[in-house]
N, CA, C and O atoms as CSV, one atom per row, in Angstrom:
chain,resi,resn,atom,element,x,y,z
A,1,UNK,N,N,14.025,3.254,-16.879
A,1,UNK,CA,C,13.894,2.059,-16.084
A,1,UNK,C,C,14.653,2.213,-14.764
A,1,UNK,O,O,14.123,1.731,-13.763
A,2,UNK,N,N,15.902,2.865,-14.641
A,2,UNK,CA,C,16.725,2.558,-13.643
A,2,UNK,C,C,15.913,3.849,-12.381
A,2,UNK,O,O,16.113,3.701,-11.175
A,3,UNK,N,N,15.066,4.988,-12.900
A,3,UNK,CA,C,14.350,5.934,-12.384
A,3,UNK,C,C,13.185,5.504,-11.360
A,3,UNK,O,O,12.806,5.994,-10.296
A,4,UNK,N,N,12.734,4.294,-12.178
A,4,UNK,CA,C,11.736,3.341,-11.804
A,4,UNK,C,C,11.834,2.531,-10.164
A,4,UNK,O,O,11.152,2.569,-9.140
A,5,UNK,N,N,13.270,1.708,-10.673
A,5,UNK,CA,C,14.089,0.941,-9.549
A,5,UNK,C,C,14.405,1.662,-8.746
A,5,UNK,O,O,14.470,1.164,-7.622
A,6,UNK,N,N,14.737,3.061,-8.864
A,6,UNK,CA,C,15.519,3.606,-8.049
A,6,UNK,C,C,13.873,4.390,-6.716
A,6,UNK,O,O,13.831,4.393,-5.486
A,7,UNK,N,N,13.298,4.678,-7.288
A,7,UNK,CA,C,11.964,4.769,-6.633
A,7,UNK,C,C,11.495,4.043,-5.754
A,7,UNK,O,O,11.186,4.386,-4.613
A,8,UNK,N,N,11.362,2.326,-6.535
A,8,UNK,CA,C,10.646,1.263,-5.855
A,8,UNK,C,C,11.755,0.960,-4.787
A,8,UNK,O,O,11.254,0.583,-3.728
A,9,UNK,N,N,12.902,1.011,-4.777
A,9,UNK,CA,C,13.768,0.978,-3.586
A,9,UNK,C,C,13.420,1.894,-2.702
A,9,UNK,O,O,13.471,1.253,-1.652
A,10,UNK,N,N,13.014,3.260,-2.354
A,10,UNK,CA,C,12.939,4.237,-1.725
A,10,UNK,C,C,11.570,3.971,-1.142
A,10,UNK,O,O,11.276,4.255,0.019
A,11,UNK,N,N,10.762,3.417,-2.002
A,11,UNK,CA,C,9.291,3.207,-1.115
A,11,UNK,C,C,9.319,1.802,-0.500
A,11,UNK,O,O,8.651,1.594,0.513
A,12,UNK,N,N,9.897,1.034,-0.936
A,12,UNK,CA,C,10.284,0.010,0.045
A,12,UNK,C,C,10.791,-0.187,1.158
A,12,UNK,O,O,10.329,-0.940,2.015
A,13,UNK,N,N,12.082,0.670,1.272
A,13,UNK,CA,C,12.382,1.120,2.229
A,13,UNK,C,C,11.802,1.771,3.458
A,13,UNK,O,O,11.945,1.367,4.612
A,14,UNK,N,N,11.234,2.666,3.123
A,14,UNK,CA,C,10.370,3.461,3.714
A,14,UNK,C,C,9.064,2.565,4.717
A,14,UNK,O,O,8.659,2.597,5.879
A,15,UNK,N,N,8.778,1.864,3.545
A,15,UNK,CA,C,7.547,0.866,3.903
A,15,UNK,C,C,8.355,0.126,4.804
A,15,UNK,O,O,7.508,-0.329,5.572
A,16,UNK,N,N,9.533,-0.309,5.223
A,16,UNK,CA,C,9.945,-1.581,5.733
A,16,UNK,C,C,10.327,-0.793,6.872
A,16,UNK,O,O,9.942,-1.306,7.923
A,17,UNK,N,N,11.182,0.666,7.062
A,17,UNK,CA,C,11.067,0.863,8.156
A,17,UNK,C,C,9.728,1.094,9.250
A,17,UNK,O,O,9.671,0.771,10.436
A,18,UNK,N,N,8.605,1.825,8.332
A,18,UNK,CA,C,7.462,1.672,8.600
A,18,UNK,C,C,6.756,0.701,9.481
A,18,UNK,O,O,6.184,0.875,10.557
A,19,UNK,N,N,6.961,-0.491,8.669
A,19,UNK,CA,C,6.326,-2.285,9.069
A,19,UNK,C,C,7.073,-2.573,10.518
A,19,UNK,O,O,6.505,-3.094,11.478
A,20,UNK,N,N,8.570,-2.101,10.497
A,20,UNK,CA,C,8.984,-2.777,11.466
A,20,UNK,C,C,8.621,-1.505,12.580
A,20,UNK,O,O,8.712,-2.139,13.631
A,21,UNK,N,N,8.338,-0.380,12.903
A,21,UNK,CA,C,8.043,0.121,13.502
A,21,UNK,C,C,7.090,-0.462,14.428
A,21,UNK,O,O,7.160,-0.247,15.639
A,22,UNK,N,N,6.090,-1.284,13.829
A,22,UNK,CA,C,4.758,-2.128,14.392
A,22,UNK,C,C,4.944,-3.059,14.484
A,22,UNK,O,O,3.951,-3.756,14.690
A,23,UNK,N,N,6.671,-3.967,14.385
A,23,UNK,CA,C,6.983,-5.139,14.814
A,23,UNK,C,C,6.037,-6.256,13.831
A,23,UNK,O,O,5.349,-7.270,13.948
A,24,UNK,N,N,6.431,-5.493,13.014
A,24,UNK,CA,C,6.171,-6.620,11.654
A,24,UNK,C,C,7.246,-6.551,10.610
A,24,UNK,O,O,7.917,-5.556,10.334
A,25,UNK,N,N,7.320,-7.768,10.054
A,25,UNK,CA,C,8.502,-7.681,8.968
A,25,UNK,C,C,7.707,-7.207,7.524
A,25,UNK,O,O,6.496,-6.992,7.489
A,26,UNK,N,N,8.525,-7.096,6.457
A,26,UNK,CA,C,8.194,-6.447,5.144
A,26,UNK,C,C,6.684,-7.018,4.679
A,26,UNK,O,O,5.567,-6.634,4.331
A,27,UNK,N,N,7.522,-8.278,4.948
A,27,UNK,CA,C,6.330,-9.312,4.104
A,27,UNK,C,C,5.110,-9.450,4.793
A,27,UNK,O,O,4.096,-9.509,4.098
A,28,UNK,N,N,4.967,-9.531,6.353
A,28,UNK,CA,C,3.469,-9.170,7.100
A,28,UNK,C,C,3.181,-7.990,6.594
A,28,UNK,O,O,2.027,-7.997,6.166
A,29,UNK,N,N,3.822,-6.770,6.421
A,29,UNK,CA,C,3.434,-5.305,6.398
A,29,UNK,C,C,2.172,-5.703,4.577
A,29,UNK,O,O,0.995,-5.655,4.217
A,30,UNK,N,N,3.247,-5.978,4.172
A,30,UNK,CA,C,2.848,-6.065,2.269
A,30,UNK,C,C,1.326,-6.828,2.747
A,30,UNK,O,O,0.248,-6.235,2.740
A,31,UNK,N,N,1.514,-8.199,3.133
A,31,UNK,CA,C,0.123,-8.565,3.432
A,31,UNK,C,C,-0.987,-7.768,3.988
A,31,UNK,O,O,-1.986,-7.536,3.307
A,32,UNK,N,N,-0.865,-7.371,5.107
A,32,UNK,CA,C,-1.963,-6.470,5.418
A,32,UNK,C,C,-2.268,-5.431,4.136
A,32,UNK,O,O,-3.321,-5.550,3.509
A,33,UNK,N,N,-1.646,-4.786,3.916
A,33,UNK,CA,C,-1.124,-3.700,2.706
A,33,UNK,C,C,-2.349,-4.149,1.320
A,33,UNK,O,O,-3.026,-3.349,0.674
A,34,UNK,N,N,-2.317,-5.774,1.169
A,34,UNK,CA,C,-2.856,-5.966,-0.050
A,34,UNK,C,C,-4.124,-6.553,0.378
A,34,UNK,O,O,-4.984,-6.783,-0.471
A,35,UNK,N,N,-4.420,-6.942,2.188
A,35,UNK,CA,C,-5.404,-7.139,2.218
A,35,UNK,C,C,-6.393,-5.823,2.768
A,35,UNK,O,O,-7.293,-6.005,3.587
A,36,UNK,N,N,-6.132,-4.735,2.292
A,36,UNK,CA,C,-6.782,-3.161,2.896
A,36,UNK,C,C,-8.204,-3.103,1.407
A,36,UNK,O,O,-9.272,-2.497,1.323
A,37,UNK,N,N,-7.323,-4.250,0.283
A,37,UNK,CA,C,-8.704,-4.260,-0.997
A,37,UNK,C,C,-9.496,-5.125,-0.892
A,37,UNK,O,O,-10.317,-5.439,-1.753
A,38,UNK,N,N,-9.324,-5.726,0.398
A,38,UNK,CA,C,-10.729,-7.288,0.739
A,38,UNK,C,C,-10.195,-8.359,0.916
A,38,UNK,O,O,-9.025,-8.662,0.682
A,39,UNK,N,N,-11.044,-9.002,1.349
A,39,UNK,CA,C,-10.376,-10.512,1.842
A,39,UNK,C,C,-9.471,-11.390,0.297
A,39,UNK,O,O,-9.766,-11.129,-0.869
A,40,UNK,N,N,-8.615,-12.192,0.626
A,40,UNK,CA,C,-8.239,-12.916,-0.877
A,40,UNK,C,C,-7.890,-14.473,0.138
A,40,UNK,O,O,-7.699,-14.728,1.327
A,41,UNK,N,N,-7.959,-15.276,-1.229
A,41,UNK,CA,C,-7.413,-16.480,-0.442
A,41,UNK,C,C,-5.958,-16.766,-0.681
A,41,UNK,O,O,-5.299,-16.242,-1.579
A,42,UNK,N,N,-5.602,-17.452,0.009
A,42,UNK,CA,C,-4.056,-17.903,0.255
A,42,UNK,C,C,-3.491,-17.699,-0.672
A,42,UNK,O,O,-2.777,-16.718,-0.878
A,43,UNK,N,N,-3.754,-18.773,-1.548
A,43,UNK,CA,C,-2.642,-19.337,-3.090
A,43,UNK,C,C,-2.965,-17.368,-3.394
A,43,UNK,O,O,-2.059,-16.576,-3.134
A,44,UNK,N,N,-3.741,-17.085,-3.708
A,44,UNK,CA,C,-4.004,-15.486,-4.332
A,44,UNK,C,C,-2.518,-14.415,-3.577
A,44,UNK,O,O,-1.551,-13.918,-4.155
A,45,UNK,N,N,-2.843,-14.394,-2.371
A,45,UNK,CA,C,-2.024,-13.950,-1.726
A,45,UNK,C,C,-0.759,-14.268,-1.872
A,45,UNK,O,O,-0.029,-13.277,-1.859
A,46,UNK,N,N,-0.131,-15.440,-2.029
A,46,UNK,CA,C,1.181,-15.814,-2.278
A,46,UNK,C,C,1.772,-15.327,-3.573
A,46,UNK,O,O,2.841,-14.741,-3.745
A,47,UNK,N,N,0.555,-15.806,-4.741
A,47,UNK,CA,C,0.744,-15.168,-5.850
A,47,UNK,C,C,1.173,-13.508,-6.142
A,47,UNK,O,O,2.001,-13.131,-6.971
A,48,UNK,N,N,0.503,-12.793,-5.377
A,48,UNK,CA,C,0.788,-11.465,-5.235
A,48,UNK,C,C,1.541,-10.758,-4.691
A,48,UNK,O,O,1.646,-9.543,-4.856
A,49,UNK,N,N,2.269,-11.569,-3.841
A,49,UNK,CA,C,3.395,-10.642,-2.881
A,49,UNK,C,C,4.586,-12.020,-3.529
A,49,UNK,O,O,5.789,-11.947,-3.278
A,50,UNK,N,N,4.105,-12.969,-4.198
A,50,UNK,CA,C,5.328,-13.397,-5.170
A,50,UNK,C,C,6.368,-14.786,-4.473
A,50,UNK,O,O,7.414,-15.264,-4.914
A,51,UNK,N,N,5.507,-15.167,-3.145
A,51,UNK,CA,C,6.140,-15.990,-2.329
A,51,UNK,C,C,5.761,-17.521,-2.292
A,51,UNK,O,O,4.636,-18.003,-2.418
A,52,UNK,N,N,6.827,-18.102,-2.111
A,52,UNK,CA,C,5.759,-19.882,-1.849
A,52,UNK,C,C,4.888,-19.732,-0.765
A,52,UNK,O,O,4.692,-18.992,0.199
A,53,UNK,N,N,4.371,-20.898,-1.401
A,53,UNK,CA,C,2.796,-21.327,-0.623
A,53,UNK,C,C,2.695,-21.166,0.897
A,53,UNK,O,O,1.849,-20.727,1.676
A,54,UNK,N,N,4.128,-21.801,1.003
A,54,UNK,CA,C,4.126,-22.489,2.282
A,54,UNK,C,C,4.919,-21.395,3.543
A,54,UNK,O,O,4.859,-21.556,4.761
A,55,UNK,N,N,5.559,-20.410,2.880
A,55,UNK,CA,C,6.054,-18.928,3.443
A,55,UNK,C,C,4.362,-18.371,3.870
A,55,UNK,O,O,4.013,-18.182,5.035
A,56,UNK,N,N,3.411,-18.160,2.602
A,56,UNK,CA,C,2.658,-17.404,3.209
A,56,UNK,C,C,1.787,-17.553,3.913
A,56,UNK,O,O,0.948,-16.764,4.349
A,57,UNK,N,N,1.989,-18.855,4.099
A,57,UNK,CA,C,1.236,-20.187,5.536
A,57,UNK,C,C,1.949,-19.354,6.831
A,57,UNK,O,O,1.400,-18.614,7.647
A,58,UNK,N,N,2.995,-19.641,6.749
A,58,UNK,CA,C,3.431,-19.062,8.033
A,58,UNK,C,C,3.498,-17.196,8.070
A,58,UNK,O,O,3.476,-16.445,9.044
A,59,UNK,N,N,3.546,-17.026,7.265
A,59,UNK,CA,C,3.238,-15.086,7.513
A,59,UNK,C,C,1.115,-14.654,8.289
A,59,UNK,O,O,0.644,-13.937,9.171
A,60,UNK,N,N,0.401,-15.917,6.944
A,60,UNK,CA,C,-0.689,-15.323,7.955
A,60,UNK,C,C,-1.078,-15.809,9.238
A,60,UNK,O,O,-1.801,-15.173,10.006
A,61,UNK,N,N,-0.415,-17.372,9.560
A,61,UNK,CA,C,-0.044,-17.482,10.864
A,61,UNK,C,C,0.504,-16.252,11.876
A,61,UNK,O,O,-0.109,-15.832,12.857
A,62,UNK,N,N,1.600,-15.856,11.468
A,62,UNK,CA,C,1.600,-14.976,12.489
A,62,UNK,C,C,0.934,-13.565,13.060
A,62,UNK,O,O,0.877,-12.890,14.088
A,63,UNK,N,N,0.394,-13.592,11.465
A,63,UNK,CA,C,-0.836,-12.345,11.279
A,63,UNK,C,C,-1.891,-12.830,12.289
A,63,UNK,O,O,-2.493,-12.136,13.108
A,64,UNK,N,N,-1.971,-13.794,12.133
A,64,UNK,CA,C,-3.726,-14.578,12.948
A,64,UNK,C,C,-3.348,-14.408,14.195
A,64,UNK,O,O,-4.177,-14.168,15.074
A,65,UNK,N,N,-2.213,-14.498,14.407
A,65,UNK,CA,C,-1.596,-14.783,15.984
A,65,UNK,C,C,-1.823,-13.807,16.613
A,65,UNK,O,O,-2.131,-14.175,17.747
A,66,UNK,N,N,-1.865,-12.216,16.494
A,66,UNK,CA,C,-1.613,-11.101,16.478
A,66,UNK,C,C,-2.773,-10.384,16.639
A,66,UNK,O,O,-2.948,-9.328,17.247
A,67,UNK,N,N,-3.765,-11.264,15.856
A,67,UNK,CA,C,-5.369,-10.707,15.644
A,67,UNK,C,C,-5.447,-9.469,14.539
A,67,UNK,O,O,-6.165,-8.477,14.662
A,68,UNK,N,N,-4.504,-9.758,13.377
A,68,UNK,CA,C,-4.247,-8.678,12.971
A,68,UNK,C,C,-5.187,-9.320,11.438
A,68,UNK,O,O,-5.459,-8.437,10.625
A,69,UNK,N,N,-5.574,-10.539,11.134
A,69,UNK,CA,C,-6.425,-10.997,10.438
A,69,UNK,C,C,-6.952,-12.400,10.834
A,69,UNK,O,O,-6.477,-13.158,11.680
A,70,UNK,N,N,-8.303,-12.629,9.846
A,70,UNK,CA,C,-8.445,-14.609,9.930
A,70,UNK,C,C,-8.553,-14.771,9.340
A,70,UNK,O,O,-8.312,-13.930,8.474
A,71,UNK,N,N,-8.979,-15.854,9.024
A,71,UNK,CA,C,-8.833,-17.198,8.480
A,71,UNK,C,C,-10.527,-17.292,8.130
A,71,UNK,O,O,-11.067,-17.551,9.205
A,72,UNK,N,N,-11.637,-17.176,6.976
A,72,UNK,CA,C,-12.893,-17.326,6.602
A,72,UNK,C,C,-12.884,-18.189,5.495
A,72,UNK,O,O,-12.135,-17.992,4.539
A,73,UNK,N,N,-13.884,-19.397,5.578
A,73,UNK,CA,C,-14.339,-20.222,4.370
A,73,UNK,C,C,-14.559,-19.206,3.496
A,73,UNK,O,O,-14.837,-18.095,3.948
A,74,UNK,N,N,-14.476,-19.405,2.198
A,74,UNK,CA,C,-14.757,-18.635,0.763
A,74,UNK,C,C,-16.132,-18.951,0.916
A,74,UNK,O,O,-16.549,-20.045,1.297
A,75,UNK,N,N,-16.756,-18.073,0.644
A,75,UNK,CA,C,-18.674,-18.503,0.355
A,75,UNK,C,C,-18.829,-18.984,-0.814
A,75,UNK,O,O,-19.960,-19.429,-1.009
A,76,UNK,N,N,-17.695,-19.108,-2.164
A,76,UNK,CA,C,-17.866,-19.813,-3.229
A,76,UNK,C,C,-17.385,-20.970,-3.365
A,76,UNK,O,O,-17.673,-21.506,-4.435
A,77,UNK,N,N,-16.670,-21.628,-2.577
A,77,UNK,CA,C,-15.421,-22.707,-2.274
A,77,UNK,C,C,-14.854,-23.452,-1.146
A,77,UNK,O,O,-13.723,-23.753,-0.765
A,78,UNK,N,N,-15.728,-23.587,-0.860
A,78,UNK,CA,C,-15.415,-24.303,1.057
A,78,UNK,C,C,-14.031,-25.026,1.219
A,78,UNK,O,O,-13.623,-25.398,2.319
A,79,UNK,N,N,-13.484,-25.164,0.295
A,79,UNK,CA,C,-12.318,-25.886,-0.118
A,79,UNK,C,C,-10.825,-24.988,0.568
A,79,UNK,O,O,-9.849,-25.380,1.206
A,80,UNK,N,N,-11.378,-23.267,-0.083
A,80,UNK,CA,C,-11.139,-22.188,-0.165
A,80,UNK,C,C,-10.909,-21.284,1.555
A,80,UNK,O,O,-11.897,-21.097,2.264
A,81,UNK,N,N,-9.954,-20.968,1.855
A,81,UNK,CA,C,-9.450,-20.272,3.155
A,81,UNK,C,C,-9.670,-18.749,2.383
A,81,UNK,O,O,-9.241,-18.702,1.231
A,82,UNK,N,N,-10.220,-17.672,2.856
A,82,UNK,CA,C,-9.567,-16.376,2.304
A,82,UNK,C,C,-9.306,-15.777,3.577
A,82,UNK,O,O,-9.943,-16.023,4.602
A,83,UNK,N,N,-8.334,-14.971,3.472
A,83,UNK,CA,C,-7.749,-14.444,4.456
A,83,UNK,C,C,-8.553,-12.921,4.713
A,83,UNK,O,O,-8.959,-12.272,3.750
A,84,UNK,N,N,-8.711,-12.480,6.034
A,84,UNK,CA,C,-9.714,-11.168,5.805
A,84,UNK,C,C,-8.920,-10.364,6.997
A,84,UNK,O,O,-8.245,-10.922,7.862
A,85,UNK,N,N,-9.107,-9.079,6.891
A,85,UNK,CA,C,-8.191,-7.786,7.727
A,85,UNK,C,C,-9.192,-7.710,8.396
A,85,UNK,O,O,-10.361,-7.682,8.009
A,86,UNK,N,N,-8.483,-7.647,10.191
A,86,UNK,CA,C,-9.358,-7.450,11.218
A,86,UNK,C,C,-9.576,-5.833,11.325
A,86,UNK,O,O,-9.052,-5.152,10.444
A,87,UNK,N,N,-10.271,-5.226,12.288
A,87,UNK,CA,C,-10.067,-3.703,12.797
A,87,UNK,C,C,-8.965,-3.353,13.203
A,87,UNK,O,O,-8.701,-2.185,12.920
A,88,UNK,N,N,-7.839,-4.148,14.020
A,88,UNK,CA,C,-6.724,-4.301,14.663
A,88,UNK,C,C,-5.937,-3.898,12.866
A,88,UNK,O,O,-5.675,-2.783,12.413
A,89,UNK,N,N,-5.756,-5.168,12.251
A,89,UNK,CA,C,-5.458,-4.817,10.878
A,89,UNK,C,C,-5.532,-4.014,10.572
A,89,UNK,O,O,-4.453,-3.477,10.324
A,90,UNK,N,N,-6.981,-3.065,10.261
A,90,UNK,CA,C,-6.348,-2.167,9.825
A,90,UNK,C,C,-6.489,-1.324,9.981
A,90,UNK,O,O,-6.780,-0.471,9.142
A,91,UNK,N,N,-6.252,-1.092,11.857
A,91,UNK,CA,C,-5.370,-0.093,12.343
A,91,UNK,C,C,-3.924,0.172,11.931
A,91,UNK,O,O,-3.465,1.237,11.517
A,92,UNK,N,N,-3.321,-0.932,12.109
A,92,UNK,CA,C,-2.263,-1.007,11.947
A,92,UNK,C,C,-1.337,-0.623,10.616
A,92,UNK,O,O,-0.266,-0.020,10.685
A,93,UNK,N,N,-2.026,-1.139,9.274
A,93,UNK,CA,C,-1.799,-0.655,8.217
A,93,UNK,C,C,-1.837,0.644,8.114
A,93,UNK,O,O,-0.891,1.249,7.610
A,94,UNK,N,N,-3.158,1.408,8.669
A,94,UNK,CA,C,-3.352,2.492,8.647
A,94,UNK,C,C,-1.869,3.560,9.163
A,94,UNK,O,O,-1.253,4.506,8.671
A,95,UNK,N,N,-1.803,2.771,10.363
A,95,UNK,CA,C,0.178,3.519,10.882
A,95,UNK,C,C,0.808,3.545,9.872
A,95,UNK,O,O,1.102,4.567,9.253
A,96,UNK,N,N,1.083,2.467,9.591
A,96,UNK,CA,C,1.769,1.988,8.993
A,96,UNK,C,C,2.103,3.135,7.577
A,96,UNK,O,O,3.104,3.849,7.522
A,97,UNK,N,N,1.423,3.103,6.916
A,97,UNK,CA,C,0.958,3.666,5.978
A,97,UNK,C,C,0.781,5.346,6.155
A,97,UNK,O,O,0.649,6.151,5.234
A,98,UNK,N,N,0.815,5.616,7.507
A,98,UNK,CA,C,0.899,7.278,7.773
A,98,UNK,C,C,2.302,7.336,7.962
A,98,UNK,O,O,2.627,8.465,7.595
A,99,UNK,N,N,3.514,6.585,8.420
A,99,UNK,CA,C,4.286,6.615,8.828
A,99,UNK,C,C,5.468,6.465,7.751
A,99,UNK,O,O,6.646,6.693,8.025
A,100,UNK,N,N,5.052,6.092,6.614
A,100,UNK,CA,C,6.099,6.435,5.474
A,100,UNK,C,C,6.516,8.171,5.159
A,100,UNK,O,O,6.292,8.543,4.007
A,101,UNK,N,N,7.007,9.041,5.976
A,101,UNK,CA,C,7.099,10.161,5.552
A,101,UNK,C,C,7.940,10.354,4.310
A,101,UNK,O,O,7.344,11.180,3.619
A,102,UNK,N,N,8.938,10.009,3.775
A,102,UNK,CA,C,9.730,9.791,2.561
A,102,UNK,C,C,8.871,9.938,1.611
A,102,UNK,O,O,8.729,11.037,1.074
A,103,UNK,N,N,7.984,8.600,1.155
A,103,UNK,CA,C,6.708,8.569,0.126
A,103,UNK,C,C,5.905,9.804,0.331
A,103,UNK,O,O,5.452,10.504,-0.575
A,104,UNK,N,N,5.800,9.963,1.340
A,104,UNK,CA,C,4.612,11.200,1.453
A,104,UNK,C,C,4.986,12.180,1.122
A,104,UNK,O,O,4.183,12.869,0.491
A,105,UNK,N,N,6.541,12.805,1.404
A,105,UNK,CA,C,7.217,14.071,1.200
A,105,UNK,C,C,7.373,13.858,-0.492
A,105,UNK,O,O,6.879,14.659,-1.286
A,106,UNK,N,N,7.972,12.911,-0.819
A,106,UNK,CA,C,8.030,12.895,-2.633
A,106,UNK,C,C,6.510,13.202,-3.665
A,106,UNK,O,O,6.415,14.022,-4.578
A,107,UNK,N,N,5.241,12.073,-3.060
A,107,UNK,CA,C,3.974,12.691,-3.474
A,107,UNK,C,C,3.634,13.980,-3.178
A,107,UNK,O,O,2.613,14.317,-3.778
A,108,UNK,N,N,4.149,14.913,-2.413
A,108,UNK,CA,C,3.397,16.249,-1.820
A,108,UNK,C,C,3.884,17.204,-2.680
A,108,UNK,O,O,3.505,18.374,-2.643
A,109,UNK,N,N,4.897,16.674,-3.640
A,109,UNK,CA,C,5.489,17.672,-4.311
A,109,UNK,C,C,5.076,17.888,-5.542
A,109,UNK,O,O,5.378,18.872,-6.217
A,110,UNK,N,N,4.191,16.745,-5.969
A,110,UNK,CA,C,3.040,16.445,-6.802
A,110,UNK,C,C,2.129,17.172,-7.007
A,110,UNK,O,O,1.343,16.843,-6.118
A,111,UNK,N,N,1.484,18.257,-7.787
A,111,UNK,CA,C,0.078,18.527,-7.762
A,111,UNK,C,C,-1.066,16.792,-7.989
A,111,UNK,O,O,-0.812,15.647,-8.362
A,112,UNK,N,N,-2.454,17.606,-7.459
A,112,UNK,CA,C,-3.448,16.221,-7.358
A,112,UNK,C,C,-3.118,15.479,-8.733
A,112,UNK,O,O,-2.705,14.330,-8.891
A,113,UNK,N,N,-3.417,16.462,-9.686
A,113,UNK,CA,C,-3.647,16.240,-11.237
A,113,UNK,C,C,-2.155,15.400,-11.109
A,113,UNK,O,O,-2.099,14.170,-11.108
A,114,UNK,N,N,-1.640,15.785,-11.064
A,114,UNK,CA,C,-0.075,14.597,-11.142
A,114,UNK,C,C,-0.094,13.579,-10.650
A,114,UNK,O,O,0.292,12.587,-11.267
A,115,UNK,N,N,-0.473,13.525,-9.596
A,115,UNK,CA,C,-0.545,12.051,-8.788
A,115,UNK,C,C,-1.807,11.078,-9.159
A,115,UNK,O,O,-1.816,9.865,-8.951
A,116,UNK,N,N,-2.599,11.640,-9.596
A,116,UNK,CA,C,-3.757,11.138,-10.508
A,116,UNK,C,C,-3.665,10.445,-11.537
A,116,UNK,O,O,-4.217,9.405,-11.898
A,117,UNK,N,N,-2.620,11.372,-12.159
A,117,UNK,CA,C,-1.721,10.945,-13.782
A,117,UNK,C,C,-0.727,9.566,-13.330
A,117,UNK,O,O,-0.542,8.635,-14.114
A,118,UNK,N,N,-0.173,9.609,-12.033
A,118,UNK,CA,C,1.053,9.145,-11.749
A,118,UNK,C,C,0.165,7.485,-12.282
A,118,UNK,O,O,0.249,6.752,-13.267
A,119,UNK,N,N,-0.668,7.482,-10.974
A,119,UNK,CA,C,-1.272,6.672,-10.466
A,119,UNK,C,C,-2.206,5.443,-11.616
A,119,UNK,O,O,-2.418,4.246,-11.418
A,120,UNK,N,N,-2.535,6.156,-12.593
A,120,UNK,CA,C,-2.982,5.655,-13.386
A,120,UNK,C,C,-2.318,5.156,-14.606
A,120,UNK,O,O,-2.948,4.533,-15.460
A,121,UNK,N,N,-0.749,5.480,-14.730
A,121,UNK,CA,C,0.223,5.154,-15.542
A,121,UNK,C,C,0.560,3.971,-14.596
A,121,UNK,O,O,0.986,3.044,-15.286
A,122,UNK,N,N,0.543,3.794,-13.870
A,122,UNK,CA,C,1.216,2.734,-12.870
A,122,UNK,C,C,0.303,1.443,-13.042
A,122,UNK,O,O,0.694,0.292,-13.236
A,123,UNK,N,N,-1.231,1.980,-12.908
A,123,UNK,CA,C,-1.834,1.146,-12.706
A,123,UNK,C,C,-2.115,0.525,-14.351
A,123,UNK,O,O,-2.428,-0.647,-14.561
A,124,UNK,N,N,-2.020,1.061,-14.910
A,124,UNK,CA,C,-2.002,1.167,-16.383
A,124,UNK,C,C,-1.011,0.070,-17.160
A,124,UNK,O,O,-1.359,-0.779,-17.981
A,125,UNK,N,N,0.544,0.387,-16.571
A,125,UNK,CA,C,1.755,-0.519,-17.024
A,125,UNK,C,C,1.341,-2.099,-16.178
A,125,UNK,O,O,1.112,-3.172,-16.738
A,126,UNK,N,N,1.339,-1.830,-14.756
A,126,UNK,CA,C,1.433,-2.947,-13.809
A,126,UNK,C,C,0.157,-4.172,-13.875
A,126,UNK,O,O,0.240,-5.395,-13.760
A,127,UNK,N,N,-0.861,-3.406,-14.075
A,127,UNK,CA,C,-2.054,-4.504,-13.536
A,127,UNK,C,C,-2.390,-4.730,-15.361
A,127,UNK,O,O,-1.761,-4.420,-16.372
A,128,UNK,N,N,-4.318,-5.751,-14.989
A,128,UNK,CA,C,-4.485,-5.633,-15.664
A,128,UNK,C,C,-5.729,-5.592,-15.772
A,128,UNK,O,O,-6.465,-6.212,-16.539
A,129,UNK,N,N,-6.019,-4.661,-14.791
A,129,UNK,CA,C,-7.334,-3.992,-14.587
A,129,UNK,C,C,-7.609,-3.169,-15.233
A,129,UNK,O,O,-6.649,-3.271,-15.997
A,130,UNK,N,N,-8.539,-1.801,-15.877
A,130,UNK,CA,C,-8.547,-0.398,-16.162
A,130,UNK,C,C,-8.544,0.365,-15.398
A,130,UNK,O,O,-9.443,0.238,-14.566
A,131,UNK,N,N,-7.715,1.406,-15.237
A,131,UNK,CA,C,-7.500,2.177,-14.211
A,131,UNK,C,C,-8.771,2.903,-13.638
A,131,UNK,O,O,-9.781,3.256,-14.247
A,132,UNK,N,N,-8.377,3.065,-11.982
A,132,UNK,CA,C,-9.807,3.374,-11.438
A,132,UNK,C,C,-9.327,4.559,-10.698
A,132,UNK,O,O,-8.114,4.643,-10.506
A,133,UNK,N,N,-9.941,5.289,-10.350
A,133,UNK,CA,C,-9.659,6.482,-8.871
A,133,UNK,C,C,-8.342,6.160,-8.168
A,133,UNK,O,O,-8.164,5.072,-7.620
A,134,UNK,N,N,-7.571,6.972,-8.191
A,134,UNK,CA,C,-6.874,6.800,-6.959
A,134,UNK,C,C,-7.035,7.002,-5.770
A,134,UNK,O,O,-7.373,8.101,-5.329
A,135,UNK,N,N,-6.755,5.664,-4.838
A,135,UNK,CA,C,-7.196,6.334,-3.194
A,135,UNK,C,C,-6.398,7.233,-2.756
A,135,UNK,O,O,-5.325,7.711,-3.125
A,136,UNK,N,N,-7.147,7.388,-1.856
A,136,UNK,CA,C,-6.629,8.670,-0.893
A,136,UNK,C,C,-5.198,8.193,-0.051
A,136,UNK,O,O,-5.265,7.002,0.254
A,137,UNK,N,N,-4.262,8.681,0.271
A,137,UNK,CA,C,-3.574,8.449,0.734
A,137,UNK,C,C,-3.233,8.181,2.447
A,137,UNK,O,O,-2.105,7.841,2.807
């Protein structure tokens, strides 16, 4: 467990110097980050990066501000805001996300078959999906 923590600190890190590189804080970075798998709506989003409602009101505010996402009616729920990643978005993630060298230097030391394995133990413990392909990095 403490192998675990001691990891998720190191990629956090990494990620946060990353985020702020592009003059975003952790929590914009994570958003874009979770919206690179498709649009989600709000409450979803809050739920997932673990924040009140009303925090992640003002994070995709400043995302929108930025042009870095918007703001789309749900086509199932008009009720429903989902938040969607612009091109700008995800450019930016894309940096973002090249720019963790730490994470990258620890995966490289990985054969594929390992990071394959990694990836699917992760996704395996954490979600509660069935594990699928890992993306590309």
């Amino acid at each position: 467990m403490e192998l675990l923590s001691v990891s998720l600190g190191a990629y956090y890190g990494d990620f946060t110097v990353a985020a702020a590189s592009e003059n975003l804080t952790a929590s914009q970075g994570k958003t874009l980050n979770v919206l690179r798998r498709g649009p989600a709506a709000m409450r979803a989003l809050a739920t997932i990066l673990t924040c009140d409602a009303s925090n992640m009101t003002g994070i995709v505010d400043r995302l929108e501000k930025r042009g870095l996402v918007r703001r789309e009616p749900s086509p199932t729920d008009r009720r429903v805001k989902n938040v969607v990643l612009t091109a700008e978005g995800e450019r930016v993630i894309d940096v973002i996300r090249g720019k963790m060298h730490a994470t990258r230097a620890g995966l490289d030391r990985l054969s594929d078959e390992e990071r394959d394995t990694l990836y699917s133990l992760l996704e395996r413990a954490f979600t509660s999906r069935p594990a699928t392909p890992r993306p590309s990095a």
